[in-house]
MIPARO-408005 format. One line per field, with one value per residue (C-alpha): residue in three letters; y, z, x. Coordinates in Angstrom, 1 decimal, decimal comma. Layout:
// residues N
residu (ALA | ...) $
north (Y | ...) $
up (Z | ...) $
east (X | ...) $
// end
This chain:
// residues 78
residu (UNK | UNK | UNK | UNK | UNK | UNK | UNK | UNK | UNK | UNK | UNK | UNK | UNK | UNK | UNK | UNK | UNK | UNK | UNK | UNK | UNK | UNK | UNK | UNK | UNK | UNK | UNK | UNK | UNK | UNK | UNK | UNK | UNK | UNK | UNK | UNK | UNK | UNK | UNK | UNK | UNK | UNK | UNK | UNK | UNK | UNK | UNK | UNK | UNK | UNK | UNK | UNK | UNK | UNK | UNK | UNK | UNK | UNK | UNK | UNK | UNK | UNK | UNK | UNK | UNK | UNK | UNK | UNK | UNK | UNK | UNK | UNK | UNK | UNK | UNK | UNK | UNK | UNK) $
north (-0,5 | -1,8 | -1,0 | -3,9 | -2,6 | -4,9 | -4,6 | -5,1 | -6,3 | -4,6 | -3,0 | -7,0 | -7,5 | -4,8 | -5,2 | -8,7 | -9,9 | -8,9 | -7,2 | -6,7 | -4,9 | -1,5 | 1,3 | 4,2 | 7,2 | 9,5 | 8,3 | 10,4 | 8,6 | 5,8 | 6,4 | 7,3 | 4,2 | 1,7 | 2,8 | 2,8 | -0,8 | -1,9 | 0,5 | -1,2 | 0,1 | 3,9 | 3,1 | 3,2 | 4,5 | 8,2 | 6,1 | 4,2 | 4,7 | 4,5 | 3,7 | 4,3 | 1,9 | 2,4 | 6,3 | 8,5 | 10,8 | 13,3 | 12,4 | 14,1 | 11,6 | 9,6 | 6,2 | 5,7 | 3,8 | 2,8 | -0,8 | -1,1 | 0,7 | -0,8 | -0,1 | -0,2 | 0,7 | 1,8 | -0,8 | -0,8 | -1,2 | -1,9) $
up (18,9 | 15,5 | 12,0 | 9,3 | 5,9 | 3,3 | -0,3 | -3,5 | -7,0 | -7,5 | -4,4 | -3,0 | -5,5 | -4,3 | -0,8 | -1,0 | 1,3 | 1,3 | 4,4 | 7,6 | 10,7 | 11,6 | 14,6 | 13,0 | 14,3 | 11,0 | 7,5 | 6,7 | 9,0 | 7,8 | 3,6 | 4,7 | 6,7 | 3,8 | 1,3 | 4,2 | 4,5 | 1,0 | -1,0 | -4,5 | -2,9 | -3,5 | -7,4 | -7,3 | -3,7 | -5,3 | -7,8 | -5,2 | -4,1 | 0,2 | 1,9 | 5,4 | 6,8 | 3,1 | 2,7 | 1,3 | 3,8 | 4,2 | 4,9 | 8,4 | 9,2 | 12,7 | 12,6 | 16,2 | 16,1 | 12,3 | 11,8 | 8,3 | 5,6 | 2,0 | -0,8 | -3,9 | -7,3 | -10,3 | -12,4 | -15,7 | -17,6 | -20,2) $
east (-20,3 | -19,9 | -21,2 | -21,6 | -20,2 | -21,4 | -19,2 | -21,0 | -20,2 | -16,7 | -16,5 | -16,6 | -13,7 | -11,6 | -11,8 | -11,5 | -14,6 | -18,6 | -18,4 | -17,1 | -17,9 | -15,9 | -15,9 | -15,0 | -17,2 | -18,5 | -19,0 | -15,7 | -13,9 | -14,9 | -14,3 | -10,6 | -10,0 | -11,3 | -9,2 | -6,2 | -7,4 | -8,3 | -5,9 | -8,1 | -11,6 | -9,8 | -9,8 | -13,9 | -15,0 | -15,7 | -18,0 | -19,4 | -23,0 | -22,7 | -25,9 | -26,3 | -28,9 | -30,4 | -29,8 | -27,5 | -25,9 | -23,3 | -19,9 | -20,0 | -22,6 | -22,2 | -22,1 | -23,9 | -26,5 | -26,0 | -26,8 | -25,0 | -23,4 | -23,5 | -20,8 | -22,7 | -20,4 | -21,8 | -23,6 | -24,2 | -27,5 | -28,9) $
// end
C-alpha cells in the first residue's frame, strides 16, 4: 500500500514535482528516504511542517492506513 506525499510551495521546488506516492512504513522512514531522493528537500525538511492525513505526528508514526502526507515549508506572512 501506498501513501500520497503532496509537496508544497518550496518543498514542490525542491523535490521537483507536487507529489508522489511512496511505501515507506513510519514517518521516519519516510523523512530519511526523501531527502535520499530529493537531496534539495534536506535543505528545508527540518522547517517543513508534515501533515499526516492533516495532523502533526511523531516521526515513529506508521504510515498504514495513511491516505496522504503533505510537505508544507514555512511561509511567510505579512
Amino acid at each position: 500500500m501506498s501513501v500520497r506525499v503532496r509537496y508544497f510551495a518550496a518543498a514542490a521546488e525542491a523535490a521537483g514535482m507536487d507529489a508522489e506516492d511512496r511505501t515507506e512504513p513510519s514517518l521516519a522512514a519516510l523523512r530519511g528516504a526523501l531527502v535520499a531522493d530529493h537531496p534539495e528537500l534536506g535543505a528545508i525538511l527540518d522547517r517543513c511542517a508534515v501533515l499526516v492525513d492533516g495532523a502533526r505526528h511523531d516521526d515513529d508514526a506508521p504510515l498504514a492506513g495513511v491516505t496522504h502526507v503533505d510537505v508544507l515549508p514555512p511561509f511567510a506572512g505579512g
